[in-house]
Every structure is written in C-alpha cells, then in structure tokens.
MIBAPA-551778 format. One record per residue (C-alpha): residue number from 1; residue in one letter; chain; x, y, z. Coordinates in Angstrom, 1 decimal, padded with zeros to 4 digits. Example, Ala and Ser with C-alpha at 12.3 -4.5 7.8 and 13.67 -1.06 7.14 Angstrom:
<keros>
1,A,A,012.3,-004.5,007.8
2,S,A,013.7,-001.1,007.1
</keros>
This chain:
<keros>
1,X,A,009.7,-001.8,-012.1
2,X,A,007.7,-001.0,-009.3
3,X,A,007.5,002.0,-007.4
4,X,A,006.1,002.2,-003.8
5,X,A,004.8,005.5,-002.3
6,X,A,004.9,005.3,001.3
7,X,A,005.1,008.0,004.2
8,X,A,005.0,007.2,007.7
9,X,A,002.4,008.9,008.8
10,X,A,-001.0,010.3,006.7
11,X,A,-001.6,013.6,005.7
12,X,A,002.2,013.8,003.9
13,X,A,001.5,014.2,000.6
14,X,A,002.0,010.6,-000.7
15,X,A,-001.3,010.2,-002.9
16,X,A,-000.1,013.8,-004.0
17,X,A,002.7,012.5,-005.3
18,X,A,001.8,009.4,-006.3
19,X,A,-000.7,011.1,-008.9
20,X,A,001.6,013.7,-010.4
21,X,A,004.4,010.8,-011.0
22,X,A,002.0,008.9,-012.6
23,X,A,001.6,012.0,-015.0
24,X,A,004.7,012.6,-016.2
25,X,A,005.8,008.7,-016.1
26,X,A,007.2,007.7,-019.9
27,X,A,006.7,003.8,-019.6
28,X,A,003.5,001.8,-019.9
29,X,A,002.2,002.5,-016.5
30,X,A,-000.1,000.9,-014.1
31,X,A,-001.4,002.9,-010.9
32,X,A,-002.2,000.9,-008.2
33,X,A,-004.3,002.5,-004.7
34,X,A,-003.4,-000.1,-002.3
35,X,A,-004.7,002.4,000.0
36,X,A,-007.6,000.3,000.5
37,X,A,-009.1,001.7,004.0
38,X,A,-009.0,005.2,002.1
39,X,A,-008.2,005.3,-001.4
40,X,A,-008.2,008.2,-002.7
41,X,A,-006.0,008.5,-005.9
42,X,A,-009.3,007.7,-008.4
43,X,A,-009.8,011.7,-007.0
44,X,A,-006.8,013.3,-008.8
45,X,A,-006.7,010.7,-012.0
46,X,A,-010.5,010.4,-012.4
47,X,A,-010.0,006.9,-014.2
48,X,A,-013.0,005.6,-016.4
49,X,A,-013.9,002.2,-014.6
50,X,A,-014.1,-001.0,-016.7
51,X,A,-014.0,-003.9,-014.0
52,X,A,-015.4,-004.1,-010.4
53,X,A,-015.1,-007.7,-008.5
54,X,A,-015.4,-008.6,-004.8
55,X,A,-012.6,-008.8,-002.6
56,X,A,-013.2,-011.8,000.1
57,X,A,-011.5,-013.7,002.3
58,X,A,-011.8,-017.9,002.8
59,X,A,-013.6,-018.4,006.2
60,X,A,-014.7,-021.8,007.6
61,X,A,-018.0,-023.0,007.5
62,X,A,-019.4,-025.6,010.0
63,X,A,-020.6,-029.3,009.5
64,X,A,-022.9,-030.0,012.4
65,X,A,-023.8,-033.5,011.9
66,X,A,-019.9,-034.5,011.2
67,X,A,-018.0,-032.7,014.0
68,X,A,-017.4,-034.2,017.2
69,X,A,-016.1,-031.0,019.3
70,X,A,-012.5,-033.0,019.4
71,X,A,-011.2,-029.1,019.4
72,X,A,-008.5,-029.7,017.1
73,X,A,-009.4,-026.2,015.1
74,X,A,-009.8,-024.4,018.1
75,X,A,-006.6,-025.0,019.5
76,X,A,-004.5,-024.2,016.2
77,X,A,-006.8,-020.6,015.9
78,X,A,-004.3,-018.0,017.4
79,X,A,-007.5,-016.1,016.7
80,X,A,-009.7,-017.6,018.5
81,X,A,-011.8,-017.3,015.3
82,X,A,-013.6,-021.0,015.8
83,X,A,-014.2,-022.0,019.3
84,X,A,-015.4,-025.0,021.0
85,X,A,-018.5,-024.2,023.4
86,X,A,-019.9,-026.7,025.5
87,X,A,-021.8,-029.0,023.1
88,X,A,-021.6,-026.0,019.9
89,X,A,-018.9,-025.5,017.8
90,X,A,-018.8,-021.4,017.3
91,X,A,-017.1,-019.8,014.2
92,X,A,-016.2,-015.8,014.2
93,X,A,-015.8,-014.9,011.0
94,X,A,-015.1,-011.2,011.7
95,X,A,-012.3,-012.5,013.5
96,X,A,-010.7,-015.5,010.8
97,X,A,-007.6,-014.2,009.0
98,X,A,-008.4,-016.4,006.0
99,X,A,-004.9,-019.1,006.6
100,X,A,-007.3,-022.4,006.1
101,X,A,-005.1,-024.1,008.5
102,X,A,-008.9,-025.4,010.6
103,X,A,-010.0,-026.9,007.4
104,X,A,-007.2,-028.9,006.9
105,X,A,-006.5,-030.3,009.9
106,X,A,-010.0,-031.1,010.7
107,X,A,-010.1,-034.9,010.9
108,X,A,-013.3,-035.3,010.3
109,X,A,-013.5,-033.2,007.5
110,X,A,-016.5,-031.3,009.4
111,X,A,-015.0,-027.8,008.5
112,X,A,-015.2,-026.2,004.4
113,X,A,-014.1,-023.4,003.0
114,X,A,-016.8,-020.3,002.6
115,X,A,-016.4,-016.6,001.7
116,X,A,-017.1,-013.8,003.4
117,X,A,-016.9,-010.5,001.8
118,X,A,-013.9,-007.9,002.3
119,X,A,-014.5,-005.1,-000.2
120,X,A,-014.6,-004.3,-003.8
121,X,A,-011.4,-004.2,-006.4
122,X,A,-011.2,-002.0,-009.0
123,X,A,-009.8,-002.1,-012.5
124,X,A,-009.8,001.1,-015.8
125,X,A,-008.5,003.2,-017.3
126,X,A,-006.9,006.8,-017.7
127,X,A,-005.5,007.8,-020.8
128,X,A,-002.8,005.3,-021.4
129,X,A,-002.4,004.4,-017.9
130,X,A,-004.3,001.4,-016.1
131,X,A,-005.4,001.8,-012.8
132,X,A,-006.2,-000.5,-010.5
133,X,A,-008.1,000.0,-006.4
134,X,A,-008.8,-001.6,-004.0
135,X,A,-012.0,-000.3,-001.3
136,X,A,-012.8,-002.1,001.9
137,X,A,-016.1,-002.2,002.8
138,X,A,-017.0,000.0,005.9
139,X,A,-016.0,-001.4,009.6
140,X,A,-013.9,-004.1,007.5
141,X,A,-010.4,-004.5,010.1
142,X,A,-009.1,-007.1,007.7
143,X,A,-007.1,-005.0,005.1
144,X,A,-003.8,-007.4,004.0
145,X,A,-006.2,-009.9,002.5
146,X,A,-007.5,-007.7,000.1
147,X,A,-004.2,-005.8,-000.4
148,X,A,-003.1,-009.5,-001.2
149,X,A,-005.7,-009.7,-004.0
150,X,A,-005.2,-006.3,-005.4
151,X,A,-001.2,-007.5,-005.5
152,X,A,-001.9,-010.9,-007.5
153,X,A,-004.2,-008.4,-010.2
154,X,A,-000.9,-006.6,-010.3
155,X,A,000.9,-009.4,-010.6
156,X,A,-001.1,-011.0,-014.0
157,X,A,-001.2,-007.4,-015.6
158,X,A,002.6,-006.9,-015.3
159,X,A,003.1,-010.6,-016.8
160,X,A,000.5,-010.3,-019.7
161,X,A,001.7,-006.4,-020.4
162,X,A,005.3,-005.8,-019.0
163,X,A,003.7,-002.6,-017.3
164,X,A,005.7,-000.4,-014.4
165,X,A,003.9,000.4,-011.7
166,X,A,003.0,003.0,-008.7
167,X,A,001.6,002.2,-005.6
168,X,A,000.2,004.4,-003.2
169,X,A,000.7,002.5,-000.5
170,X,A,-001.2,003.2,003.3
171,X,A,000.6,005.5,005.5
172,X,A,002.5,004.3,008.9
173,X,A,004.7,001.6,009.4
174,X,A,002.4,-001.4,010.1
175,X,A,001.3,-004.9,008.9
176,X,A,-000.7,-002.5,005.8
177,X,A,002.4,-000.5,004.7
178,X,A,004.5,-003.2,004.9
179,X,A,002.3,-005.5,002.8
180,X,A,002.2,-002.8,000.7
181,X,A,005.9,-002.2,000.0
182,X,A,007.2,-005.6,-000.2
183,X,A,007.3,-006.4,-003.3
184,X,A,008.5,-003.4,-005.0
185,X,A,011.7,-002.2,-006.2
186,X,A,011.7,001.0,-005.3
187,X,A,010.2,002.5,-002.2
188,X,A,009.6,006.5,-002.0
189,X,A,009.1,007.9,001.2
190,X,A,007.4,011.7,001.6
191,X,A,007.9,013.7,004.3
192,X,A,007.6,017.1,005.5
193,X,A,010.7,018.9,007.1
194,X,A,008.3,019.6,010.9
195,X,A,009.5,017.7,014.2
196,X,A,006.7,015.6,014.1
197,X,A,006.9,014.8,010.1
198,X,A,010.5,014.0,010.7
199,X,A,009.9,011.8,014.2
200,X,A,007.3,009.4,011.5
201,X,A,010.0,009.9,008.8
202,X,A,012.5,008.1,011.3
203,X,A,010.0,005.4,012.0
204,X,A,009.1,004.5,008.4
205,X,A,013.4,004.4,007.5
206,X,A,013.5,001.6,010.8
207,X,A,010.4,-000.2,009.5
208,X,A,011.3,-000.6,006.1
209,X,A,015.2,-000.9,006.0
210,X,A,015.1,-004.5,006.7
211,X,A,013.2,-004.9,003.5
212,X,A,016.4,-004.4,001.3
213,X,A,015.1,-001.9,-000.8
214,X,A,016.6,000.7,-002.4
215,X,A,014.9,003.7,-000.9
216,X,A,014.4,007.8,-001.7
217,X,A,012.9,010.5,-000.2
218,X,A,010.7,013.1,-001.3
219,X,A,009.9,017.0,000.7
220,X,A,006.8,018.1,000.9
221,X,A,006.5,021.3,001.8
222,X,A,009.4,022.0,001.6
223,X,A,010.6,025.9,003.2
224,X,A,008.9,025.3,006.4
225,X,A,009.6,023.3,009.3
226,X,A,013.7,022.8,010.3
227,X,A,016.8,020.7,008.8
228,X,A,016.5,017.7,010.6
229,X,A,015.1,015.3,007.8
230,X,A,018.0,017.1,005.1
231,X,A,020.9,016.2,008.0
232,X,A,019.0,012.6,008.6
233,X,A,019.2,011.8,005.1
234,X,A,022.9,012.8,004.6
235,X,A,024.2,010.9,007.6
236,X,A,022.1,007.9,006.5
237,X,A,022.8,008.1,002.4
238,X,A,019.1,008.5,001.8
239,X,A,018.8,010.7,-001.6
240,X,A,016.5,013.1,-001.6
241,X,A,014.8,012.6,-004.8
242,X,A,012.5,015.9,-005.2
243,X,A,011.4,018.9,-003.0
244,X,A,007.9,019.8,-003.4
245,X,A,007.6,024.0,-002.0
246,X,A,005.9,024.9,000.4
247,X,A,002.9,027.1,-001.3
248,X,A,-000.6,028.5,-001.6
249,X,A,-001.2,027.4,-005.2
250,X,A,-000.7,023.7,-004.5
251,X,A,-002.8,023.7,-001.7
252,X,A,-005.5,025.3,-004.1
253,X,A,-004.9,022.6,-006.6
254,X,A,-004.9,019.8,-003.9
255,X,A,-008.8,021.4,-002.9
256,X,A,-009.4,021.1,-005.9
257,X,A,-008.4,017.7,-007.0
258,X,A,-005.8,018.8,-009.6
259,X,A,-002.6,017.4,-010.5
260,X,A,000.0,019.2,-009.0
261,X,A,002.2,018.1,-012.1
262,X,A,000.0,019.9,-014.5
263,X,A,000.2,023.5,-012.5
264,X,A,003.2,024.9,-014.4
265,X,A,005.9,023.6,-016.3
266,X,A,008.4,024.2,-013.6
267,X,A,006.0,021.9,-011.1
268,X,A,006.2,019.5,-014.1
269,X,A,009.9,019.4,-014.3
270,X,A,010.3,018.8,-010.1
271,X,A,008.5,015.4,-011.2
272,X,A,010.1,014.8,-014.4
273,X,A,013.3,014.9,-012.5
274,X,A,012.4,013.1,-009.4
275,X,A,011.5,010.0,-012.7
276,X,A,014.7,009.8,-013.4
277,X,A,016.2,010.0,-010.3
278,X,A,014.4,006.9,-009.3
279,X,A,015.2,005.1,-012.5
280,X,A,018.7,005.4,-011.4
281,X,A,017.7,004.5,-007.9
282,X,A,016.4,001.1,-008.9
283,X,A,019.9,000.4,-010.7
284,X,A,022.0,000.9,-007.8
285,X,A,022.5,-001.9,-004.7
286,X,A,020.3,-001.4,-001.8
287,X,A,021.6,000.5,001.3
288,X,A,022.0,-002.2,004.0
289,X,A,020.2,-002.7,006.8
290,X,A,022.9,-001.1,009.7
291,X,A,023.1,001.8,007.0
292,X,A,019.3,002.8,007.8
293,X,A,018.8,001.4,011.3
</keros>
C-alpha cells in the first residue's frame, strides 16, 4: 500500500504528519520525501544515510559537423529548448524537459543524448524503516524528473521487499503534487479548520478527485479556526481520519524537531487510530469524481 500525504497549500502540517505515521506504522515501511524542492522529513526521523546518487535529466547534445539546420528539432520543442539561429544550432538545457523526442527524430542523427544534473537522491535507514529523498539542487525549476526517479527507486524496493509506503508529497495542487500522488492508494490530505486553510483544502479535493483515489482528511490544529472543512467533508463523504489539537506543546516539539507521536501516549493513539482508519480506507471503492467536484 501506498500512502500519499498531500495538503494544498505549505505550512499545514503534512511532513508533521507524515513523520509521526511513519512511527507508529506496524508493516515493513518505506518513507519516501518526494518533497524534493524542500524536503524536510530527514529532520524529524534523523535517518542514518547509506546511498547518495545523482538525479539528472536526458538533454541533447549537438553534432556540429552532421547537422544541417533542417529545424526539424526546433519545430517539435514546445520548449523552445533547441533552436535554430541563423547558421547555429542553439540547445537550452535549463529549459529541456528531458522527452528525447529531438533525438529521435533528428534525421541526421546530429543530436545524442547527454546528462545534465537535477539533484541528489537519497537512500537509509531508521530503525526498521527505509527512507528514501530526493533534494534538487539550488535554482533547479525542473522537479517531476527527479520526483520520477525517486518514484522508480520506490518502485524496485516495493518489488524486491513488499514494503508500504508514505510519501510526503509537495504541497499545492500543481504538476509536483500531482506527480506525487498518482500512484498511490491512498491520498491523505491535512488541513487546518481557518478560511484560508479551508479555501486550499477545496482546491486540493478539485485537483485530485479525478485521480480516483480513495481519499481522507486529517485536522491540524484543530480548536481554532471555524466549521467549514467539518461541513465540507460531510456533504462531500470525505472521512476525517484524525484531528490533531490545536496546542503549545506540539508547537514546542515541532521547534524542536520531535515526533509529535512520541509526546504522550494519547498523541500516540490519535495516530495509531488515524493507521487503521486508512487501512480500511484503502479497502473501500473510491469516491467518484461528481462526488468530490
């Protein structure tokens, strides 16, 4: 099973979340920081890190002496990526989202695949659980490629160890969270119960509803704010999976880098419960799509 922690904007309490789950999960686990513009999970779990590789993406690379500026690559390039200029043939690497499409329809064969660098990936250990990151490097736009990366790690670790997984995926509702969520079984979505926590909450139900997914709902500081989110979620059949209160001590414990999970054994049971509430979640039939829009 895998488990998506989204929100639909930053600043929720998703990586909050994410880590205290992880905690108290019972099943071989693997936590994954797709987060890769600002991870931040490796904070609360403090992993031991066995495995670092480099993240990069397939850009073109130009043969002078075989390319006869027929423009053939330049036209395909939504990007604009490779560009035909006067009597040079220009590549933009910053700009090339890695599809290889110039390469193979070059007709001369002028154009080969090179590498340019998109970040680092991440693989250790924490206890019994494996974690797994991905970091972009800094001033790196190109994120979904090496989300994509981080995802096909995933992939080979579930298939050699039968792991579940977490992912704390980016917040909002574009290209990132969606990349990020599409694969899994489950997709949580935190929230706080505020007008403006509630107007993103809306956004992230219309953006990922179309997925299919079965989908739950968690409060973060919970006690303050008003009832819109609990009457949303009713009229919509979103369960509310766990409410998180709204207090000093786990703002403390956030400061601080501590597991909220681990502040008292009634913290530990709000996530214990919220477990096997999304067990059961991932067992039932997905809410169509007219049922979240």
């Amino acid at each position: 099973m895998i488990v998506s922690i989204a929100s639909g904007k930053g600043g929720t309490g998703k990586t909050t979340v994410t880590a205290s789950l992880t905690r108290v999960w019972k099943k071989p686990l693997i936590a994954v920081d797709l987060d890769v513009e600002e991870p931040n999970l490796h904070l609360f779990l403090r992993p031991n890190i066995e495995e670092s590789a480099t993240g990069s993406l397939e850009v073109p690379i130009v043969d002078e002496s075989k390319c006869t500026l027929c423009g053939a690559c330049s036209e395909l390039c939504q990007f604009k990526a490779i560009s035909v200029m006067g009597t040079l043939l220009l590549t933009f690497p910053e700009m090339c989202h890695g599809c290889g499409g110039c390469i193979a329809l070059c007709p001369e064969k002028a154009l080969s695949p090179g590498k340019r660098e998109l970040g680092e990936i991440s693989r250790g250990r924490v206890n019994g659980t494996q974690f797994l990151a991905g970091r972009l490097h800094v001033g790196e736009t190109m994120s979904p490629p090496l989300m994509r990366q981080v995802k096909s790690r995933l992939k080979d670790i579930i298939a050699a160890n039968g792991r579940d997984a977490i992912i704390d995926a980016p917040p909002g509702v574009s290209c990132p969270a969606v990349n990020a969520v599409i694969d899994s079984d489950v997709i949580v979505l935190v929230t706080e119960p505020t007008p403006f926590g509630f107007h993103d909450f809306k956004l992230a139900c219309e953006a990922f509803s179309p997925l299919c997914k079965p989908m739950g709902v968690v409060i973060n500081r919970a006690g303050i704010g008003n009832g819109e989110v609990y009457t949303f979620c009713k009229r919509k059949g979103i369960p509310i999976l766990a409410e998180v209160p709204f207090e000093r001590a786990v703002a403390e414990a956030y400061a601080r880098g501590r597991i909220i999970a681990d502040l008292s054994p009634e913290f530990r049971e709000i996530f214990v419960s919220m477990h096997a509430k999304i067990c059961e979640l991932a067992i039932r039939p997905a809410l169509g799509e007219a049922t979240h829009a």
